[in-house]
N, C-alpha and C positions, 0 to 999 in steps of 0.2 A: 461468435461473441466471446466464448471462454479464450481463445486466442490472445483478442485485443485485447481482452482486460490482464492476462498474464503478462503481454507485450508493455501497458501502460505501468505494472507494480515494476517490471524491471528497469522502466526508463526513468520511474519514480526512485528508485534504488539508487539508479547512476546518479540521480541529478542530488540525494542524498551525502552520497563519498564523495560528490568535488567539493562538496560548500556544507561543513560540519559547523561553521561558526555560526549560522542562522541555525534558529531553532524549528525544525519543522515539525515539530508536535503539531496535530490535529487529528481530525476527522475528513477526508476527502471521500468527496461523490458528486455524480453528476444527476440532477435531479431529473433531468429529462429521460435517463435512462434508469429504472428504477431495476431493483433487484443484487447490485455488487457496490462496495465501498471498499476504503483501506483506512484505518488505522495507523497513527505515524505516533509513537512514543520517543524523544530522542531525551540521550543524558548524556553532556557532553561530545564525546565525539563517537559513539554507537548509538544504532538507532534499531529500534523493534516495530516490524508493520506487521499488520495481519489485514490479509486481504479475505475480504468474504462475498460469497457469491449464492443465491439462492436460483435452486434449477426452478423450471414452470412446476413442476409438484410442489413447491413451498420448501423443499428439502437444503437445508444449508450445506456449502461447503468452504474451509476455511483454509487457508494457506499461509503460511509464516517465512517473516523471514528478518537476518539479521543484517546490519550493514556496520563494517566496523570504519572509522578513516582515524587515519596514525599521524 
């Protein structure tokens, strides 16, 4: 599970750098799968996600990352 969800922030990443003119500010999650979401913050053409992921013990883990496009 922690795979594809690392595998879905990077493709969310790529898909970030090609297309800086839309704003992809939100909140993304899949509601059927409960427990990991991302965070998508964008200004202008960098964008800040933080992906989080809660293990079966309740215990959070959080992951960052930056996308710059020029």
């Amino acid at each position: 599970m922690i795979k594809r969800m690392l595998v879905a922030m990077l493709v969310l990443t790529a898909a970030l750098r090609a297309d800086a003119v839309a704003d992809m500010t939100d909140i993304w999650w899949n509601p059927n799968e409960n427990g990991w979401g991302v965070n998508v913050v964008q200004s202008n053409t960098t964008q800040f996600l933080t992906f989080f992921l809660y293990g079966p013990n309740g215990q959070p883990t959080w992951y960052v990352a930056v996308s710059y496009t020029h």
